[in-house]
DRENKOLVEX-19191 format. One record per atom (N, C-alpha, C): residue number from 1; y, z, x; residue in one letter; atom name. Coordinates in steps of 0.2 Angstrom, whole numbers, m for minus. Each point is the difference from the previous one (the first is absolute). Layout:
{k->NUM&v->Y&w->Z&u->X&r->A&a->CA}
...
***
This chain:
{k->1&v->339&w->511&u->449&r->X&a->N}
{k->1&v->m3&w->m6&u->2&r->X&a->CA}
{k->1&v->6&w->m4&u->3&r->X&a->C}
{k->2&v->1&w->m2&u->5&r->X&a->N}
{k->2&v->3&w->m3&u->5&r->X&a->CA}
{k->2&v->m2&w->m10&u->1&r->X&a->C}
{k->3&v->2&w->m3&u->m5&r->X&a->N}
{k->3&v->m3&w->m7&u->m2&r->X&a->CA}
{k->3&v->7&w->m5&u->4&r->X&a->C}
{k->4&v->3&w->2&u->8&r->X&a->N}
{k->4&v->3&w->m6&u->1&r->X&a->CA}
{k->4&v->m2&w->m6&u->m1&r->X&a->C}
{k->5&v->5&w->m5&u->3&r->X&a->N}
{k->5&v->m4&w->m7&u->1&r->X&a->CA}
{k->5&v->4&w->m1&u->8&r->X&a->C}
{k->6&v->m8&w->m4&u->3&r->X&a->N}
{k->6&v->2&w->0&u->7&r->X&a->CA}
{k->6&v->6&w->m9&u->0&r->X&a->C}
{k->7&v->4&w->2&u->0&r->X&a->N}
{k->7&v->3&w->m6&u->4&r->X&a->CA}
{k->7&v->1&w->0&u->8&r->X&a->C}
{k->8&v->m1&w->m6&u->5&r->X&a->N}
{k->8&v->0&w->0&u->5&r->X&a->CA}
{k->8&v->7&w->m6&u->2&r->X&a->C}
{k->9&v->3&w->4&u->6&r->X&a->N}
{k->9&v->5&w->m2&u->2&r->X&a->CA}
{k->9&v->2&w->m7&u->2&r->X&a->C}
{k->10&v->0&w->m7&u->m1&r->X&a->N}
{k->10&v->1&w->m6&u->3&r->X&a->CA}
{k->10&v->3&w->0&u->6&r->X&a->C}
{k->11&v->5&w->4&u->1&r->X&a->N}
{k->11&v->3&w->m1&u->6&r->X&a->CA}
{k->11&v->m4&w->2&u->7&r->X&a->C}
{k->12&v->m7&w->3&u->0&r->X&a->N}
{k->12&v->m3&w->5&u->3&r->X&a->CA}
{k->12&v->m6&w->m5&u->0&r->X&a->C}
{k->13&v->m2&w->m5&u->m4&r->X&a->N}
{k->13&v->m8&w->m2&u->0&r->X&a->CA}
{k->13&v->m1&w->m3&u->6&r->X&a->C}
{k->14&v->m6&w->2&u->4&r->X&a->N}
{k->14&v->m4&w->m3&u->4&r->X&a->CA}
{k->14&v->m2&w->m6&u->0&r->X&a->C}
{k->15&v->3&w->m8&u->2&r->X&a->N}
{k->15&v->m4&w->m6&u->m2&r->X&a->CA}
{k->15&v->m3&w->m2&u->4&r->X&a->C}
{k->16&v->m7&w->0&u->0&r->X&a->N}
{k->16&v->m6&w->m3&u->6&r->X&a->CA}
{k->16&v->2&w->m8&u->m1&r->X&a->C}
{k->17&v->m3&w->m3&u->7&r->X&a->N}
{k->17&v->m1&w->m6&u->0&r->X&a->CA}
{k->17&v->m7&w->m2&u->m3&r->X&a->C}
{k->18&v->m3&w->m3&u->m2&r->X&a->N}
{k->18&v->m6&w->m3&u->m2&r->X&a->CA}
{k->18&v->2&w->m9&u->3&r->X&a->C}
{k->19&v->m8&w->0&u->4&r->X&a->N}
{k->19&v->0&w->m8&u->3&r->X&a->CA}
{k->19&v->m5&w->m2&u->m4&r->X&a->C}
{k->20&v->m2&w->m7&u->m4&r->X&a->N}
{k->20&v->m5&w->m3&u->m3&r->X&a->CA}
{k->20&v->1&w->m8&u->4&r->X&a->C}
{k->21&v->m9&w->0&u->1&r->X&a->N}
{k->21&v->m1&w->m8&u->2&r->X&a->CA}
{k->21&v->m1&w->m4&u->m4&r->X&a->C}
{k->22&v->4&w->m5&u->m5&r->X&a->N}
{k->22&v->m3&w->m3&u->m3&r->X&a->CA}
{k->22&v->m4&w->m6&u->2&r->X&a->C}
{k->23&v->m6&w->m1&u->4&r->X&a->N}
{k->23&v->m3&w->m4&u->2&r->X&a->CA}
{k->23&v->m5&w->1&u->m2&r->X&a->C}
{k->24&v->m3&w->m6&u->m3&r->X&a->N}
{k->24&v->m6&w->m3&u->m6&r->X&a->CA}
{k->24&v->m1&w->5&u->m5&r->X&a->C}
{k->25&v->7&w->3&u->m2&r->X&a->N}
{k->25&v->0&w->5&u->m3&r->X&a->CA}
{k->25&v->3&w->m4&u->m12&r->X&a->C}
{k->26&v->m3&w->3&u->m5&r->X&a->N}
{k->26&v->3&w->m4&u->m5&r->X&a->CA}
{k->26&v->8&w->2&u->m2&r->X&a->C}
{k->27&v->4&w->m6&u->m1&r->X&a->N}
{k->27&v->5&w->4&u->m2&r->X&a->CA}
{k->27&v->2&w->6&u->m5&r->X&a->C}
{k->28&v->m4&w->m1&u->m5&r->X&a->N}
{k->28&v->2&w->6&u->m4&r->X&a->CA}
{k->28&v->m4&w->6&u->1&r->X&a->C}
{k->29&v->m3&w->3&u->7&r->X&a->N}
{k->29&v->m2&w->5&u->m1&r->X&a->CA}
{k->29&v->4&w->4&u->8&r->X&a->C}
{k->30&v->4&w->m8&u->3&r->X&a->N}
{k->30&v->4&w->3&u->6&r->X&a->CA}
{k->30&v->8&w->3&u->m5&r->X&a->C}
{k->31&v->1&w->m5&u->m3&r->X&a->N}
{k->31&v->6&w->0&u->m6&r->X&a->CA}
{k->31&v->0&w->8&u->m3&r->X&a->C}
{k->32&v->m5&w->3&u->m3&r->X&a->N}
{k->32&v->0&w->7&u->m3&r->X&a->CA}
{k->32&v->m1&w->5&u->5&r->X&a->C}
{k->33&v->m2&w->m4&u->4&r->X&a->N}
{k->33&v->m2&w->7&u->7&r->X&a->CA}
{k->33&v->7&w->4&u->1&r->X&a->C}
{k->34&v->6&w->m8&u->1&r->X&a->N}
{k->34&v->5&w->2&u->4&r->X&a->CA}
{k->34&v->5&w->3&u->m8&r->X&a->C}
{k->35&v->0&w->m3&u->m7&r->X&a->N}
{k->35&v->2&w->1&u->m4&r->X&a->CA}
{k->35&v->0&w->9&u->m1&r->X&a->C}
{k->36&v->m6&w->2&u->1&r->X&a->N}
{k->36&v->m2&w->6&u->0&r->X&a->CA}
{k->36&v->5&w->9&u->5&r->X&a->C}
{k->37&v->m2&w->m8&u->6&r->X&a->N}
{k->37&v->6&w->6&u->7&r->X&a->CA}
{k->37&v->5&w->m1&u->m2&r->X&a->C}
{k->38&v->6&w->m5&u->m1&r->X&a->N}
{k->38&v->6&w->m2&u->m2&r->X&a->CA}
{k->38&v->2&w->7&u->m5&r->X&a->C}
{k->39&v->m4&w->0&u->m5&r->X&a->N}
{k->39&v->4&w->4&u->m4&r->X&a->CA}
{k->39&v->m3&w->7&u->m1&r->X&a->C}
{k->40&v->m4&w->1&u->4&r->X&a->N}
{k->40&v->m3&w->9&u->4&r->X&a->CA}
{k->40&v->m5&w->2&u->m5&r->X&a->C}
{k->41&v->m3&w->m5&u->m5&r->X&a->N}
{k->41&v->m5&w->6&u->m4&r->X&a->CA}
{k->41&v->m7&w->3&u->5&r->X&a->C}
{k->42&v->0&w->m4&u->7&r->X&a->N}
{k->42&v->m5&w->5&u->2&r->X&a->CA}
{k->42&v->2&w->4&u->6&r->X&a->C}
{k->43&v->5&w->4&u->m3&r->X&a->N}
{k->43&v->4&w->6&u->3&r->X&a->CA}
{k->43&v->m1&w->3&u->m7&r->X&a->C}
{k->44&v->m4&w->9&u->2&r->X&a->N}
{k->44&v->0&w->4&u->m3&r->X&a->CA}
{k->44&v->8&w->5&u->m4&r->X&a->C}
{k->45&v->7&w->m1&u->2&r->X&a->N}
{k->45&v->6&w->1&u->0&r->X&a->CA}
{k->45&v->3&w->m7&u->m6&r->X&a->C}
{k->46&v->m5&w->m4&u->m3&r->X&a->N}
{k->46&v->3&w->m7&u->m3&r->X&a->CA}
{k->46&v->3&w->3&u->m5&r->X&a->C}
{k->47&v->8&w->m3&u->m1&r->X&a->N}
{k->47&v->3&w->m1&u->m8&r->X&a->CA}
{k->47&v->3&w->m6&u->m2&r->X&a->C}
{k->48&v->m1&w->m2&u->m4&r->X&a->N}
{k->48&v->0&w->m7&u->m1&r->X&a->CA}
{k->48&v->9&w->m3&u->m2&r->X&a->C}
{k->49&v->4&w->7&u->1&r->X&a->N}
{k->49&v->5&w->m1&u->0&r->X&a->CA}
{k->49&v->4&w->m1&u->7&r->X&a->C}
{k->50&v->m2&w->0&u->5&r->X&a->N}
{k->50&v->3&w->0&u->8&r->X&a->CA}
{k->50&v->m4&w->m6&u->2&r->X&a->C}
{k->51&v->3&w->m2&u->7&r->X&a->N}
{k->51&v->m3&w->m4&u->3&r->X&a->CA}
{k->51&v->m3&w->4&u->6&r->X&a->C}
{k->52&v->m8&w->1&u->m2&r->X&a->N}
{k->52&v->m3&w->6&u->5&r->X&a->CA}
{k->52&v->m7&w->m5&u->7&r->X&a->C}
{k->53&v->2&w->m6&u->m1&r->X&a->N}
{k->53&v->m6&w->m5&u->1&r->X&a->CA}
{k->53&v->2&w->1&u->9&r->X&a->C}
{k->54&v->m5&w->m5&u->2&r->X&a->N}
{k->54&v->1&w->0&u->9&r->X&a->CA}
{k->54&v->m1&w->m7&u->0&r->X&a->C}
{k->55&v->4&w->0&u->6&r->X&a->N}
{k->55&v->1&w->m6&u->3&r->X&a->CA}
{k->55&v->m7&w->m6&u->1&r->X&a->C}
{k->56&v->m1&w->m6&u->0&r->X&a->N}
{k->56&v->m6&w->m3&u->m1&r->X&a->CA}
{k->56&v->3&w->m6&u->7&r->X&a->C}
{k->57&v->m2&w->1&u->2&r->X&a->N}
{k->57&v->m3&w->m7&u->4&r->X&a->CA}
{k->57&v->m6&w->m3&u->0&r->X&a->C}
{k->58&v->3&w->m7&u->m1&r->X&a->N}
{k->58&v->m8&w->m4&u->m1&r->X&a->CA}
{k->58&v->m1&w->m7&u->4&r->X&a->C}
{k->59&v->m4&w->2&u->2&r->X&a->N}
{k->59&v->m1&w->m7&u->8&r->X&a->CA}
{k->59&v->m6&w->m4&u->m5&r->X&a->C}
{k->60&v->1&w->m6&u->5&r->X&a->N}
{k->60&v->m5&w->m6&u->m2&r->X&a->CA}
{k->60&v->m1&w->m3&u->m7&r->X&a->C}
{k->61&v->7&w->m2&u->m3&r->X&a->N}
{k->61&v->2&w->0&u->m5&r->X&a->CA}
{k->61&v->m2&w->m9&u->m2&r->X&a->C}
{k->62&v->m1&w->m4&u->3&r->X&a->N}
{k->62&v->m4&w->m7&u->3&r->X&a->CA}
{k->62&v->m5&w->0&u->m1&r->X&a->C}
{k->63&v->m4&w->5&u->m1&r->X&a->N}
{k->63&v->m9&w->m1&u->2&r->X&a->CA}
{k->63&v->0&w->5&u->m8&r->X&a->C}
{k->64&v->3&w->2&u->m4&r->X&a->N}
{k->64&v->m1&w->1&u->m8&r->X&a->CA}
{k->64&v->m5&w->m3&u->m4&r->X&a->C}
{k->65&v->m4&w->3&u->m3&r->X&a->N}
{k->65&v->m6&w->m5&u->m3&r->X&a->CA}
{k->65&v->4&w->0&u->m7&r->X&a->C}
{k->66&v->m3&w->m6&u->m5&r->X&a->N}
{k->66&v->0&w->m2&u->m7&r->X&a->CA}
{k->66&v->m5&w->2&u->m4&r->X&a->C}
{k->67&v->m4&w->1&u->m5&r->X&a->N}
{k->67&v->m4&w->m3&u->m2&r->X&a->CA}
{k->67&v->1&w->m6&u->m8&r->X&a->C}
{k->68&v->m6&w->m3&u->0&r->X&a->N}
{k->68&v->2&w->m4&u->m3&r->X&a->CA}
{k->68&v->1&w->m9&u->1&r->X&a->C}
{k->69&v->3&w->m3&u->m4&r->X&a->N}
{k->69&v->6&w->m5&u->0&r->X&a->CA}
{k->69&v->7&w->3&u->m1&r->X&a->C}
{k->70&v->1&w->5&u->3&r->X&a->N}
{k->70&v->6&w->2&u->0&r->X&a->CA}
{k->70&v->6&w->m3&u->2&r->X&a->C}
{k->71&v->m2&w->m3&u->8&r->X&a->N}
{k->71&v->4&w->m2&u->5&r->X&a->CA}
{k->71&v->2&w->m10&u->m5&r->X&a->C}
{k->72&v->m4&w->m1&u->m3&r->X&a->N}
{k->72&v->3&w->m6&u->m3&r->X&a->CA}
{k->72&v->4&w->5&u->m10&r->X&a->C}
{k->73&v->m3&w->2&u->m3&r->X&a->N}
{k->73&v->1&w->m1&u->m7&r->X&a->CA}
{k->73&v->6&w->7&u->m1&r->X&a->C}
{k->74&v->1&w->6&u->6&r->X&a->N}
{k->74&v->3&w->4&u->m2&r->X&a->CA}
{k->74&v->9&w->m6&u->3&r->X&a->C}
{k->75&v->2&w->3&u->m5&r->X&a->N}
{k->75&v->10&w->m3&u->1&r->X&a->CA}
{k->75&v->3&w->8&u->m2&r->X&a->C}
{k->76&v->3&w->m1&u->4&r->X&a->N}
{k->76&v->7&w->6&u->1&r->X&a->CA}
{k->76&v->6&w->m4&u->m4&r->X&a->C}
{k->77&v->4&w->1&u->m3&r->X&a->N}
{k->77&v->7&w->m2&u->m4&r->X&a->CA}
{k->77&v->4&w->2&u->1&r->X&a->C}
{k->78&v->7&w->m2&u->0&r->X&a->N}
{k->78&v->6&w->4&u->2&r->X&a->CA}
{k->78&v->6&w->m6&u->m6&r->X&a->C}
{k->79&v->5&w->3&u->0&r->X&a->N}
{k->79&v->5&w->m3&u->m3&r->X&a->CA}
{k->79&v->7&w->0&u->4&r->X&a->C}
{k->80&v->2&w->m5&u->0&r->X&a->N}
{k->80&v->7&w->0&u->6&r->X&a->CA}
{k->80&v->6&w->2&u->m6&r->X&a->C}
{k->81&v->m1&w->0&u->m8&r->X&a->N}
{k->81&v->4&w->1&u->m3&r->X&a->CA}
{k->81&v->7&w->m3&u->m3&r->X&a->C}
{k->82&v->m3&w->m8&u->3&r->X&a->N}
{k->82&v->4&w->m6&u->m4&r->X&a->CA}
{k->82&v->m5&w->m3&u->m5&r->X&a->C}
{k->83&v->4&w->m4&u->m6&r->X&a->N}
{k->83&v->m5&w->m1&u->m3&r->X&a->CA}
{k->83&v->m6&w->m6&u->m1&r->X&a->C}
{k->84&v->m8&w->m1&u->0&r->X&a->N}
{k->84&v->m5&w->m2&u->6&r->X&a->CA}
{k->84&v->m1&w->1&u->4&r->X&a->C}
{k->85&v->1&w->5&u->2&r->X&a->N}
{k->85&v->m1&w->4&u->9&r->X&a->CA}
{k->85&v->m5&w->4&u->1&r->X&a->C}
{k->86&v->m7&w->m1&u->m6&r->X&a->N}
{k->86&v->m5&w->4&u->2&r->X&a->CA}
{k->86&v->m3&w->m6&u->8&r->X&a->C}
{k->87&v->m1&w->5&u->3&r->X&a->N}
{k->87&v->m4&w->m2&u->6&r->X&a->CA}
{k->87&v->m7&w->3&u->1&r->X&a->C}
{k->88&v->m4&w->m4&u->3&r->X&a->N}
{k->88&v->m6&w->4&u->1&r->X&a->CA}
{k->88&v->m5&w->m3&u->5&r->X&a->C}
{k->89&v->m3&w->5&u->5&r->X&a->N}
{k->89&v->m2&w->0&u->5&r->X&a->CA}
{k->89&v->m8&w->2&u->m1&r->X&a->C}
{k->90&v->m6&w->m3&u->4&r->X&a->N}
{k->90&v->m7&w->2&u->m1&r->X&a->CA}
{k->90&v->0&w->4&u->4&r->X&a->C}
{k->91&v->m4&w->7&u->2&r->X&a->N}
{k->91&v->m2&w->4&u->3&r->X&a->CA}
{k->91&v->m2&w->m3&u->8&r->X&a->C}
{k->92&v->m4&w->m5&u->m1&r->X&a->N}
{k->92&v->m1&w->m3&u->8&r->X&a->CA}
{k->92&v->5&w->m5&u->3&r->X&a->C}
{k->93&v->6&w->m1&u->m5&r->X&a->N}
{k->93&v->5&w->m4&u->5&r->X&a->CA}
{k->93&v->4&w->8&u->1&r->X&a->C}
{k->94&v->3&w->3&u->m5&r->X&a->N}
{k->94&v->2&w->6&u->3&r->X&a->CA}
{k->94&v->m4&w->4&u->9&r->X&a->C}
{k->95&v->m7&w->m1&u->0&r->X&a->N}
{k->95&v->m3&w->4&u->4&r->X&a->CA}
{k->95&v->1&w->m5&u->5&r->X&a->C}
{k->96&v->1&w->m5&u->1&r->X&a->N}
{k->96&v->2&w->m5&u->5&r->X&a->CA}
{k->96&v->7&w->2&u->2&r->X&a->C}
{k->97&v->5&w->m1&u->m4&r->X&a->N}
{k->97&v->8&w->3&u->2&r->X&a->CA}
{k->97&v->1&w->6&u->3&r->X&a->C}
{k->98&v->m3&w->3&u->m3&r->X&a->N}
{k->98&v->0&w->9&u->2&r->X&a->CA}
{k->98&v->m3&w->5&u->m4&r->X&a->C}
{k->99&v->m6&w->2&u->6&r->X&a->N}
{k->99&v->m4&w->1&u->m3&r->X&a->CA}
{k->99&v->1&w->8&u->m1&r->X&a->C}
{k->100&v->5&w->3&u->1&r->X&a->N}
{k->100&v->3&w->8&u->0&r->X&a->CA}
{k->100&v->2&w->2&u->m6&r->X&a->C}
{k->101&v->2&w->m9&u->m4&r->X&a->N}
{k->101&v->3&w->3&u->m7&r->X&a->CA}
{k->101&v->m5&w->m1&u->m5&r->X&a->C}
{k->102&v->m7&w->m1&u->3&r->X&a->N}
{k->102&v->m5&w->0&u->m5&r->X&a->CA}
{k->102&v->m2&w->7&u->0&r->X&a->C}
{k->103&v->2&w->5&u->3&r->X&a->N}
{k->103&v->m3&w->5&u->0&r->X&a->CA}
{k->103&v->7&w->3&u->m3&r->X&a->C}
{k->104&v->3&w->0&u->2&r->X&a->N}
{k->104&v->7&w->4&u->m2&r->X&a->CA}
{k->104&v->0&w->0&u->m5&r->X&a->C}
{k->105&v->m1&w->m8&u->m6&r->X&a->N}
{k->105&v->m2&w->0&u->m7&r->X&a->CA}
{k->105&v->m3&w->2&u->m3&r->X&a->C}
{k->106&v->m6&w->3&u->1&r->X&a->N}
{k->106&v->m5&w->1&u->m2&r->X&a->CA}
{k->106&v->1&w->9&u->0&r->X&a->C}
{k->107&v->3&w->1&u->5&r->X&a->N}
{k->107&v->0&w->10&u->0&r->X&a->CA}
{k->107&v->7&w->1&u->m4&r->X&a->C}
{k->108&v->5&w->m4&u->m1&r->X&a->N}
{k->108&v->6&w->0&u->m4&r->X&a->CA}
{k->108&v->m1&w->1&u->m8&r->X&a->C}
{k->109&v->m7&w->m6&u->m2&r->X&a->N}
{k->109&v->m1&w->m1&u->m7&r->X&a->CA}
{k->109&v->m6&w->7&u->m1&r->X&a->C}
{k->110&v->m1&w->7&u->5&r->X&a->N}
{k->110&v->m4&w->3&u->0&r->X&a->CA}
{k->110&v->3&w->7&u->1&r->X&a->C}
{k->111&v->9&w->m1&u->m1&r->X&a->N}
{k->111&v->4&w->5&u->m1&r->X&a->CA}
{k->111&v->4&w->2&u->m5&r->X&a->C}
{k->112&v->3&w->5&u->m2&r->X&a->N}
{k->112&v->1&w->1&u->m6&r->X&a->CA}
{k->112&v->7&w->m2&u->0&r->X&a->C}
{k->113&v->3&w->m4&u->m6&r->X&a->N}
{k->113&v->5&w->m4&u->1&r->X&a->CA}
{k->113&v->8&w->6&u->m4&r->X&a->C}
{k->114&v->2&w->5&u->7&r->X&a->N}
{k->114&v->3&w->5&u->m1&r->X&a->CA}
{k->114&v->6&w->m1&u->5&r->X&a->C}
{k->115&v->4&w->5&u->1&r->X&a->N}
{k->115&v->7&w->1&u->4&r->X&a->CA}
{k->115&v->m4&w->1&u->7&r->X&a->C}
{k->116&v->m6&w->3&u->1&r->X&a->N}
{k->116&v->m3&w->2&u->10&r->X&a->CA}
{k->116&v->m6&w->m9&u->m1&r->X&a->C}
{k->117&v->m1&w->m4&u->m3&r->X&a->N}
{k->117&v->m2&w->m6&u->3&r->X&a->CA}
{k->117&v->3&w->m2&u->7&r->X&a->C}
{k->118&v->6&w->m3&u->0&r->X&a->N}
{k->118&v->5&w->0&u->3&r->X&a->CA}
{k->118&v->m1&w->3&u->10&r->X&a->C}
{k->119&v->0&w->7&u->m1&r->X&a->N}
{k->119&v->m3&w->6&u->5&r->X&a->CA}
{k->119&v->m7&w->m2&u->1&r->X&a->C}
{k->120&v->m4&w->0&u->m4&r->X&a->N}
{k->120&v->m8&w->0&u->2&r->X&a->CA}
{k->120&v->m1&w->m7&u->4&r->X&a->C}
{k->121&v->4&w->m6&u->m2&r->X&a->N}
{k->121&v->m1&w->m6&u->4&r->X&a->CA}
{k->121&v->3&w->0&u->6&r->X&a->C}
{k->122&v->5&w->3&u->1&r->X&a->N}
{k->122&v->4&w->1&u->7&r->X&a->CA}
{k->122&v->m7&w->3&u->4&r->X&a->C}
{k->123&v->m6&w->5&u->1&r->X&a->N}
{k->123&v->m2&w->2&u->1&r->X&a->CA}
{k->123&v->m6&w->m5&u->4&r->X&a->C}
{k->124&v->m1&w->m5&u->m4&r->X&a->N}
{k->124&v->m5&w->m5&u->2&r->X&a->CA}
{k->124&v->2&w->m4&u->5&r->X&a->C}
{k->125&v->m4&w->0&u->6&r->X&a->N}
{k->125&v->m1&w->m5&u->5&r->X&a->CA}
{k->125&v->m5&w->m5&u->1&r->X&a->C}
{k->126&v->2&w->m4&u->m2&r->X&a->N}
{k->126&v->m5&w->m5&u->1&r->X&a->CA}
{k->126&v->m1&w->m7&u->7&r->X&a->C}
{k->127&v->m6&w->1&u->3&r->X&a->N}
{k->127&v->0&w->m4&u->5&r->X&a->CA}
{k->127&v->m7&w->m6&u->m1&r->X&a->C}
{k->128&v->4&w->m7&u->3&r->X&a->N}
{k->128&v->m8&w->m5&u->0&r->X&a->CA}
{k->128&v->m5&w->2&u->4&r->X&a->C}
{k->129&v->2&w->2&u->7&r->X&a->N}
{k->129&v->m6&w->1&u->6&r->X&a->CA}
{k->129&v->m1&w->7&u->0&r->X&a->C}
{k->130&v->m2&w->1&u->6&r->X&a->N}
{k->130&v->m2&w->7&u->1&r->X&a->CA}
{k->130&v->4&w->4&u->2&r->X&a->C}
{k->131&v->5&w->m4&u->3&r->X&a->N}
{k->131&v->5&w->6&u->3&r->X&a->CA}
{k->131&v->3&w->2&u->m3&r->X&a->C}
{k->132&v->4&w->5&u->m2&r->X&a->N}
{k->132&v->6&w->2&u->0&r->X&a->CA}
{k->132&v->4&w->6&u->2&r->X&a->C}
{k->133&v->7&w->m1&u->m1&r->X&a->N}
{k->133&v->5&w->6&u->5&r->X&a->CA}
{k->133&v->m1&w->6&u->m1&r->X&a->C}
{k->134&v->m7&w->3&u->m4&r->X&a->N}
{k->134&v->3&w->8&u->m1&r->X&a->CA}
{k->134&v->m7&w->2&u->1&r->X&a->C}
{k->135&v->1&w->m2&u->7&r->X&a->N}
{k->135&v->m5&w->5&u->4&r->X&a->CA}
{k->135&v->1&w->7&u->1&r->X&a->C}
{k->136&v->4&w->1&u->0&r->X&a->N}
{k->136&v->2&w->8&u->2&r->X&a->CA}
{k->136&v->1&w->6&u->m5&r->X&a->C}
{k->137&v->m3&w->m4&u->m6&r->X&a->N}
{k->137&v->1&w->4&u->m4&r->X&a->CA}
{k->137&v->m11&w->1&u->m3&r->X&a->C}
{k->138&v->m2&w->m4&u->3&r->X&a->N}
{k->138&v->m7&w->3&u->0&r->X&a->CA}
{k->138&v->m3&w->3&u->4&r->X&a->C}
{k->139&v->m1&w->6&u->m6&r->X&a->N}
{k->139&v->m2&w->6&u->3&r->X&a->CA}
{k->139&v->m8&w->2&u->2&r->X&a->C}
{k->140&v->m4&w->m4&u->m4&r->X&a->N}
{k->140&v->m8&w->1&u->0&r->X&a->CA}
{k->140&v->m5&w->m6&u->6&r->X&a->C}
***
């Protein structure tokens, strides 16, 4: 009995583009969609030790739906790392400032906090309108 294990080549993996519209679309089900391609579990080749994921571009990052009283009660926090230097921002002044990092966060806190986060985020494009530069890379 012949019981290899397939390991596949990283230097060799094939990464598709995948384009998602987030228009009137909720955040958490755009957030996992992209969470999901970033890190390749729907590639039949996935190991969860590589970064086997495809590239994600995502248009209309402005027209993102909420549900809820999110956009007043949800707050994001951060620490500037002096002492009293918590800060904190509500999701809808955030989504007024920019609203790419409202997705960015949302697919970030939906990755597994290892040495390839880093890789898988480099991956993500995110755009507010509909345009963007990687037209030449869609193939469907």
């Amino acid at each position: 009995m012949n019981s290899n294990t397939y390991v596949p080549d990283t230097r060799n993996i094939n990464r598709e583009w995948s384009f998602i519209d987030a228009n009137d679309r909720v955040l958490g089900d755009v957030a996992s969609e992209i969470a999901t391609k970033l890190i390749g579990k729907h590639r039949p080749d996935y190991v969860p030790n590589a970064n086997m994921g495809d590239k994600v571009v995502v248009t209309n990052a402005d027209k993102v739906a909420v549900t809820g009283k999110k956009m007043r009660n949800k707050v994001y926090y951060r620490h500037t790392g002096y002492p009293g230097g918590i800060r904190s921002e509500t999701l809808g002044h955030l989504f007024q400032r920019d609203a790419r990092q409202v997705i960015r966060r949302a697919v970030k806190g939906m990755l597994p906090r290892n040495k390839l986060l880093k890789q898988r985020m480099a991956n993500l494009y995110i755009y507010e309108g509909a345009e963007h530069p990687h037209k030449a890379q869609e193939t469907k």
